[in-house]
N, C-alpha and C positions, 0 to 999 in steps of 0.2 A: 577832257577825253583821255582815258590811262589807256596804256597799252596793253592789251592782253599777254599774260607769260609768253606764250609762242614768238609775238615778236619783239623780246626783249634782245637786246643784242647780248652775245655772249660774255663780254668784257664791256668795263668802262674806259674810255680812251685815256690815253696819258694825260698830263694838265697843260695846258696851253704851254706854258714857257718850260717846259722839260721836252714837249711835241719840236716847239722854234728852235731849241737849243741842238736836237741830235738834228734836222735839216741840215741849218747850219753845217753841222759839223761832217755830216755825209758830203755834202755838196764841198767844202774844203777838202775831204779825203779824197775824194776823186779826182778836184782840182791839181792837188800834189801828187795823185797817181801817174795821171795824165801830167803834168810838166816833169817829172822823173821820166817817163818815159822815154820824153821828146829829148831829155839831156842824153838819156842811153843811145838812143839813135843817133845822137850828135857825136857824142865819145867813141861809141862802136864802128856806126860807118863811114865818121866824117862827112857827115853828110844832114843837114835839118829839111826831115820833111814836111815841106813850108804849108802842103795840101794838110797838115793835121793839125797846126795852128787855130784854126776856125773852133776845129772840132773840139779840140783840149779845154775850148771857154766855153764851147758850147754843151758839151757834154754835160758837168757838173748840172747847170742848172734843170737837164732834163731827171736828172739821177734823184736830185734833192726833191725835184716834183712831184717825180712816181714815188720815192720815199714817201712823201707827205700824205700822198693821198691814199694810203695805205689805211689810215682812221678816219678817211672821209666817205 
């Protein structure tokens, strides 16, 4: 069964291990976003907001997800 032109997708996705490789690398750039952050609020106000510890680890992996599924 071939797909008719119309529902061809527009692009072919990137190749598997170049798709894994920029996750990755999203999900660490956020990760270093977000702990940069938390040292600036630590330097700035003297102060670590403990409430955004959760968030700092948890973030990236949402970031790297919706990245990913950007070709899916």
């Amino acid at each position: 069964m071939n797909p008719s032109p119309e529902n061809k997708p527009a692009r072919n996705p990137p190749p598997k291990w170049l798709l894994n490789t920029l996750t990755a690398l999203v999900g660490v750039l956020t990760l270093a976003l977000g702990i940069g952050w938390l040292v600036y609020k630590w330097v700035v106000d003297l102060e670590i907001p403990y409430f955004a510890i959760p968030l700092v680890m948890c973030v990236p992996v949402i970031v790297a997800v919706a990245f990913r599924n950007i070709w899916d």
